[in-house]
SERO-4910 file (N, C-alpha, C, O; in steps of 0.05 Angstrom, whole numbers):
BEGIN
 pado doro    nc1    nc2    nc3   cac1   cac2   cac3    cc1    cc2    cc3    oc1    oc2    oc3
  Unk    A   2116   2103   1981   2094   2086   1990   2073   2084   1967   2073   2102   1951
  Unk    A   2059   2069   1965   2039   2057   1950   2010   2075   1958   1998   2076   1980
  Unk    A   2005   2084   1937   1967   2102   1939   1961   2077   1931   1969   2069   1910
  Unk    A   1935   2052   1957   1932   2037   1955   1898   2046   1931   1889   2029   1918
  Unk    A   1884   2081   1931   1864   2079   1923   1862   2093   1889   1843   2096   1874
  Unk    A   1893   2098   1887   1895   2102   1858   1903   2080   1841   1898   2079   1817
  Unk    A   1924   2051   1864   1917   2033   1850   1899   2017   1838   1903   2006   1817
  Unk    A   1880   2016   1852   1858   2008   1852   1842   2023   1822   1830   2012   1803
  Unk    A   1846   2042   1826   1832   2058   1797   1847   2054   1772   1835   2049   1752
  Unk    A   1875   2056   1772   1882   2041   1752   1874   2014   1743   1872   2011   1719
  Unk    A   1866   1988   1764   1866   1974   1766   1833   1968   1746   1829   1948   1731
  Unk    A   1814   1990   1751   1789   1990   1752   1791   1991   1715   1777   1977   1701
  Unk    A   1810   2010   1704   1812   2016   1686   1825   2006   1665   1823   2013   1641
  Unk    A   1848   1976   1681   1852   1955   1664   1837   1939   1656   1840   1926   1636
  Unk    A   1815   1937   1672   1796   1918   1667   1785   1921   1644   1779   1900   1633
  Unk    A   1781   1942   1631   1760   1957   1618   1758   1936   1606   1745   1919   1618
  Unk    A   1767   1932   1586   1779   1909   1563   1760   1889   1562   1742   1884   1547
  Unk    A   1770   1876   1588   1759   1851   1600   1727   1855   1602   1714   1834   1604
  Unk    A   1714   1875   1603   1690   1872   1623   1657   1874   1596   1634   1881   1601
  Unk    A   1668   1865   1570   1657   1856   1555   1642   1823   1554   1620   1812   1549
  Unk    A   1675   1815   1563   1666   1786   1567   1650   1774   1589   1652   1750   1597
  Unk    A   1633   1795   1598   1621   1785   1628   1633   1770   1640   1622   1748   1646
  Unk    A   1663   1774   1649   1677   1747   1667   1659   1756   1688   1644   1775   1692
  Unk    A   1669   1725   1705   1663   1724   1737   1688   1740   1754   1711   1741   1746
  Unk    A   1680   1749   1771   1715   1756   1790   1712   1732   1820   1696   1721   1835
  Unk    A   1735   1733   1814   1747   1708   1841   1769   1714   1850   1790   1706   1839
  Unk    A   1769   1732   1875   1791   1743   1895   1804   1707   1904   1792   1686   1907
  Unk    A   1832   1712   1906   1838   1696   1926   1849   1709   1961   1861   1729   1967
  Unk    A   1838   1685   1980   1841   1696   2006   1868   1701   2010   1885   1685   2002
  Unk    A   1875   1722   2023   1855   1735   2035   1857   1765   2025   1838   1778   2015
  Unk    A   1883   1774   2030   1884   1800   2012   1871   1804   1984   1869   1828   1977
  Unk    A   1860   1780   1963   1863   1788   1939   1829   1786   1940   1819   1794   1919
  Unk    A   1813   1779   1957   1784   1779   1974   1782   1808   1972   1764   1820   1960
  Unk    A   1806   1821   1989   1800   1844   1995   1797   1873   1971   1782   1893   1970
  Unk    A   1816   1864   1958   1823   1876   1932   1797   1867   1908   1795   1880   1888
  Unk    A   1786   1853   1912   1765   1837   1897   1730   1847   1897   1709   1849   1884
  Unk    A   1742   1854   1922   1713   1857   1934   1703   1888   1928   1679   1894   1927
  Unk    A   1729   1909   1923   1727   1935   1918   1723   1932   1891   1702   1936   1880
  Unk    A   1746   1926   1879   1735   1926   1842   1720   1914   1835   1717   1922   1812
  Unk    A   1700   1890   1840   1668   1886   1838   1648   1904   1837   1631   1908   1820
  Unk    A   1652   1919   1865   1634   1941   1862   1647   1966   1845   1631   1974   1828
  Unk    A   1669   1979   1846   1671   1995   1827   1659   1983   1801   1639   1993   1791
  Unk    A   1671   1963   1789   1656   1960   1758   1632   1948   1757   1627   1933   1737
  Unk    A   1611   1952   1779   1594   1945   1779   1581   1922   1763   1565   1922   1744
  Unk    A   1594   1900   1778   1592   1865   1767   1569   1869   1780   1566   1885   1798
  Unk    A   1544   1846   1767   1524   1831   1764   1519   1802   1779   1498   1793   1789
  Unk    A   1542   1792   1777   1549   1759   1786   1556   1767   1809   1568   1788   1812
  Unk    A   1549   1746   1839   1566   1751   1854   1595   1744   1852   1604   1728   1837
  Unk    A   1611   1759   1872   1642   1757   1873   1645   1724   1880   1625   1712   1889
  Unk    A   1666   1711   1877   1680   1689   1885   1697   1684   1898   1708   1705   1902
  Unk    A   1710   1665   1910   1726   1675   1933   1735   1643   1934   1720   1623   1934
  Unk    A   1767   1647   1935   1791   1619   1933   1804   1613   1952   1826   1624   1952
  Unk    A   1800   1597   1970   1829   1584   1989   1835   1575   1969   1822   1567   1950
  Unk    A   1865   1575   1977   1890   1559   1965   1908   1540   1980   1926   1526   1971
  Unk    A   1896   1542   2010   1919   1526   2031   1918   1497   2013   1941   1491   2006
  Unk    A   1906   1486   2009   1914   1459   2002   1925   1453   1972   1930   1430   1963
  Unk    A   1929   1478   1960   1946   1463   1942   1973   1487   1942   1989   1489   1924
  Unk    A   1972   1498   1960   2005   1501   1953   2024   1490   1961   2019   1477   1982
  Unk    A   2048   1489   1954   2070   1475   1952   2090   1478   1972   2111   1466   1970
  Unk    A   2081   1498   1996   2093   1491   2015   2076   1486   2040   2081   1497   2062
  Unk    A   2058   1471   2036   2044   1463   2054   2055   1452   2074   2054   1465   2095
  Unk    A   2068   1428   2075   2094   1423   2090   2109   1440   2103   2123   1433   2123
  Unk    A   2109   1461   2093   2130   1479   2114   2108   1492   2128   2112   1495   2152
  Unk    A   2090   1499   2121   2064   1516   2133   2050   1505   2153   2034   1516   2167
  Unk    A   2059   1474   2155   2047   1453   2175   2015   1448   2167   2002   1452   2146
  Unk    A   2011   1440   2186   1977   1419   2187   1953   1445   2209   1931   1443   2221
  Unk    A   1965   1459   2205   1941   1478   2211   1943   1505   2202   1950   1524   2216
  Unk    A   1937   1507   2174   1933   1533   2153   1912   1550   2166   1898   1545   2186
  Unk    A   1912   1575   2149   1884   1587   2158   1862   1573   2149   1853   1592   2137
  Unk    A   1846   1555   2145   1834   1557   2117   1814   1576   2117   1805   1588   2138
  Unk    A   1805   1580   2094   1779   1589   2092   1771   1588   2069   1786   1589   2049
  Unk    A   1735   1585   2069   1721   1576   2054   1718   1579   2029   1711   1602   2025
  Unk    A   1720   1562   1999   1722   1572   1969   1691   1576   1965   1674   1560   1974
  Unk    A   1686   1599   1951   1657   1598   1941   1664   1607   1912   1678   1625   1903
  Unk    A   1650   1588   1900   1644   1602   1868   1619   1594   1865   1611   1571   1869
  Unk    A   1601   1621   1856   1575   1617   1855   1569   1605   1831   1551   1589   1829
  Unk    A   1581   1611   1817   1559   1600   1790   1586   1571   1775   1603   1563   1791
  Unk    A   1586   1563   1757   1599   1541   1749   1618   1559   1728   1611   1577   1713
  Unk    A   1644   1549   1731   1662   1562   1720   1675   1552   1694   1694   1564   1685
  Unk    A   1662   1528   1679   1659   1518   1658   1652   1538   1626   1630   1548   1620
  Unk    A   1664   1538   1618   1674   1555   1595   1665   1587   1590   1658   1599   1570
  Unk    A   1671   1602   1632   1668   1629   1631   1700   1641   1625   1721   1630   1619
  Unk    A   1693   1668   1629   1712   1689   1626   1721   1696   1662   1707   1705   1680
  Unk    A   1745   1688   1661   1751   1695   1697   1769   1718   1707   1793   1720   1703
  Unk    A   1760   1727   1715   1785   1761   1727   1794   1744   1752   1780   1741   1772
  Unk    A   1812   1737   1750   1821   1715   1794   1844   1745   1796   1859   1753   1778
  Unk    A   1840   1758   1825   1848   1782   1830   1861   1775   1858   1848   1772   1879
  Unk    A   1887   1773   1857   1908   1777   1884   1919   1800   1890   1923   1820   1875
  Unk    A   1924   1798   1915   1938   1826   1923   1959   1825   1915   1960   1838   1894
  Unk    A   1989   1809   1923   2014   1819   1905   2021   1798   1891   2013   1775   1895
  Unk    A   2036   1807   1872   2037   1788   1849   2076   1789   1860   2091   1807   1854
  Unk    A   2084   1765   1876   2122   1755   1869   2131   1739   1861   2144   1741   1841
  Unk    A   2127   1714   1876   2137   1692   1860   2123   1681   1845   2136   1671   1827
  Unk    A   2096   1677   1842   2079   1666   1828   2073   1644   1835   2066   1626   1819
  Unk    A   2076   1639   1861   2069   1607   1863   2042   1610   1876   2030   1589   1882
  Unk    A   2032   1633   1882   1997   1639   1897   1983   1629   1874   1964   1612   1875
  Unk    A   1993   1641   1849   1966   1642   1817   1975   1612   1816   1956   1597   1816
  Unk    A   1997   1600   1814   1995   1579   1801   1977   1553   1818   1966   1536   1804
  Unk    A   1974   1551   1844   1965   1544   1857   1926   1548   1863   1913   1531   1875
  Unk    A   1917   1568   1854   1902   1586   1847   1894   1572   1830   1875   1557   1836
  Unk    A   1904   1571   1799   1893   1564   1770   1896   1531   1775   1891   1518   1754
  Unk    A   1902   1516   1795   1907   1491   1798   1878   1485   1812   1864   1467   1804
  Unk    A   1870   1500   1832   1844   1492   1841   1820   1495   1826   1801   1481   1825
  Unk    A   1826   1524   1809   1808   1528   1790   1801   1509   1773   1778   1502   1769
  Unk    A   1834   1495   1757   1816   1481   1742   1808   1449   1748   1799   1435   1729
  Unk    A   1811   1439   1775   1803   1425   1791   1768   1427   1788   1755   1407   1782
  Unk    A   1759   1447   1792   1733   1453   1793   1722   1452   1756   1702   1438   1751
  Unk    A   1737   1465   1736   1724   1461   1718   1739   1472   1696   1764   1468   1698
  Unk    A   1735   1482   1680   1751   1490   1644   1736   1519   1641   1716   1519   1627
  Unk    A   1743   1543   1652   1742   1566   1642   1751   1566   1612   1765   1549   1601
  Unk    A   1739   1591   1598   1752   1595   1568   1773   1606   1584   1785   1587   1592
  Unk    A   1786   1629   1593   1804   1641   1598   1805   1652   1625   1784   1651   1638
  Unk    A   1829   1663   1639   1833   1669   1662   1848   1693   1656   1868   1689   1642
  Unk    A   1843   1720   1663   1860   1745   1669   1864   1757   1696   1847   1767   1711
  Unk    A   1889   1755   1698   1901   1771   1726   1899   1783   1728   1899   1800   1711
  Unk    A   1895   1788   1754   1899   1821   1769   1899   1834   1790   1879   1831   1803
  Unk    A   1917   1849   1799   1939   1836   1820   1932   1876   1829   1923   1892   1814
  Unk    A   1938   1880   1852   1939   1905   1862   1971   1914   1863   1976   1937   1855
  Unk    A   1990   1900   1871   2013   1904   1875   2029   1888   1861   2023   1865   1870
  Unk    A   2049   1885   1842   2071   1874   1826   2103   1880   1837   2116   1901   1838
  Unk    A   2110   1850   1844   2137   1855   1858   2157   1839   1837   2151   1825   1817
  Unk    A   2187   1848   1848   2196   1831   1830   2212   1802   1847   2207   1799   1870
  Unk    A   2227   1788   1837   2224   1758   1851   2220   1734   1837   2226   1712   1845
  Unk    A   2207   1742   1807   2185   1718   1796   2202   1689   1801   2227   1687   1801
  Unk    A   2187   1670   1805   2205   1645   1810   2188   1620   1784   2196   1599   1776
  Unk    A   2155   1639   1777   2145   1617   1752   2134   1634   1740   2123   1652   1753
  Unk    A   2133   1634   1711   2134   1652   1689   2092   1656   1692   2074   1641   1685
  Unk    A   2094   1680   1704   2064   1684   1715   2061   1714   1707   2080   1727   1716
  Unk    A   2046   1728   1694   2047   1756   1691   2024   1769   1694   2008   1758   1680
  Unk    A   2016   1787   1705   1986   1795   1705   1983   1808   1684   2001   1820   1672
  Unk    A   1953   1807   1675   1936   1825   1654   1931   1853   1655   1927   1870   1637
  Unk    A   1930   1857   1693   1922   1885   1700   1924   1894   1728   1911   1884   1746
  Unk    A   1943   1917   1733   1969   1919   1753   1955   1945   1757   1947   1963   1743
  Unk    A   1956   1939   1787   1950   1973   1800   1976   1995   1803   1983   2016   1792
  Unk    A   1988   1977   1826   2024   1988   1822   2037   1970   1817   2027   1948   1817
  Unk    A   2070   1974   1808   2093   1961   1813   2116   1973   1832   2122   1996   1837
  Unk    A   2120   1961   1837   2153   1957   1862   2166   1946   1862   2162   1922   1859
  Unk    A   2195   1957   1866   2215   1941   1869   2236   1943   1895   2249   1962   1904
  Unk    A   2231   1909   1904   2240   1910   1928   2267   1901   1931   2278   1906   1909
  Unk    A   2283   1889   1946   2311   1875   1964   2299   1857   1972   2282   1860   1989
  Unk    A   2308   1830   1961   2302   1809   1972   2296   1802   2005   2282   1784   2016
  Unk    A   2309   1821   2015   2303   1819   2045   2275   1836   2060   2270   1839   2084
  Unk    A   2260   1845   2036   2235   1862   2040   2210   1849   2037   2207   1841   2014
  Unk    A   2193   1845   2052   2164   1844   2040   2145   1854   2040   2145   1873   2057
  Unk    A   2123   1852   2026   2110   1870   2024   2083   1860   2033   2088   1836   2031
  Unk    A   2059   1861   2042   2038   1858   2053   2010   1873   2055   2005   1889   2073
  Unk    A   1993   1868   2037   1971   1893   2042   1953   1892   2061   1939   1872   2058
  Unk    A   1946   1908   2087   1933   1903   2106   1901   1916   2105   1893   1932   2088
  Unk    A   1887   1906   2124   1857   1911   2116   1844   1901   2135   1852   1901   2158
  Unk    A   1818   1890   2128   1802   1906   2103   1790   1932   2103   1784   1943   2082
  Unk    A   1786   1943   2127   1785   1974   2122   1801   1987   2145   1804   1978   2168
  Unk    A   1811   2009   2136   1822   2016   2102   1844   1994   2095   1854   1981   2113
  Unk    A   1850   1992   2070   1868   1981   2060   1887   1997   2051   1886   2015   2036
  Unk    A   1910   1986   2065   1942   1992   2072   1955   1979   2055   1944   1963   2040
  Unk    A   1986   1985   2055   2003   1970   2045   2031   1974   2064   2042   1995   2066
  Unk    A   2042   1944   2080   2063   1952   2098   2094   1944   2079   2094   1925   2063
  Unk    A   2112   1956   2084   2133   1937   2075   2148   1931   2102   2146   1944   2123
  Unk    A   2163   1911   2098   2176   1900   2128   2200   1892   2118   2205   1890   2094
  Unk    A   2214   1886   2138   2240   1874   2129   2243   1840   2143   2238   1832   2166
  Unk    A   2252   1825   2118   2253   1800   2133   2269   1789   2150   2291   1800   2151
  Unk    A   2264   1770   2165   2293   1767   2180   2313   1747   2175   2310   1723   2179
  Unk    A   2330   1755   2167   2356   1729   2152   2353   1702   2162   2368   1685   2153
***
């Protein structure tokens, strides 16, 4: 099982790097909100946190039908040639970030975007890699994985059904 609060400290500690460039952080909903919202305050950011729906641009909207969860994007300040940490909970196929960096740059032209993901699965289906990984796992296609919350934050694995 996954120590969801040593990932997290690794996680705190990939950043390091990054936390020169005063990026902004921008969880996406909803798990990566959750995960977002803790490493803000650990590295004691300045800016408020940010926060991404993605229902409308991902790519299986259509299968997800006409009533998503949504919920609300806030980015506080203008995201025009900052430094961005965008922080999901699991990183598999990659179609959450790519969808993600699609709204982002909808909104505007960051200099750069670094990932960072609490959980890393394998699966990849678009060449997406994070910058800064709490754990990795490897699952059976017939497994998923899920981080539950927001307090405390869990991590379930389940099995899918064929």
């Amino acid at each position: 099982m996954i120590d969801v609060e040593h990932a997290l400290a690794r996680m705190v500690d990939g950043a390091g790097p990054f936390k020169e460039r005063k990026p902004l952080m921008i969880g996406i909903h909803t798990g990566g909100v959750w995960v977002a919202e803790r490493l803000h305050k650990r590295l004691a950011f300045t800016e408020p946190l940010g926060t991404l729906d993605i229902s409308f641009y991902r790519d299986d909207f259509s299968r997800v039908g006409i009533h998503p969860q949504v919920k609300t994007s806030y980015l506080p300040v203008s995201l025009d040639g900052r430094h961005i940490i965008l922080v999901d909970d699991v990183l598999h196929t990659g179609r959450t970030i790519r969808a993600a960096l699609n709204e982002i740059f909808d909104f505007a032209r960051p200099a750069s975007v670094a990932l960072a993901v609490l959980i890393v699965r394998d699966g990849r289906e678009l060449p997406v890699q994070p910058d800064i990984v709490g754990a990795a796992v490897t699952l059976s296609p017939h497994q998923h994985i899920k981080l539950t919350g927001p307090n405390p934050l869990g991590v379930r694995i389940t099995e899918k059904p064929e």
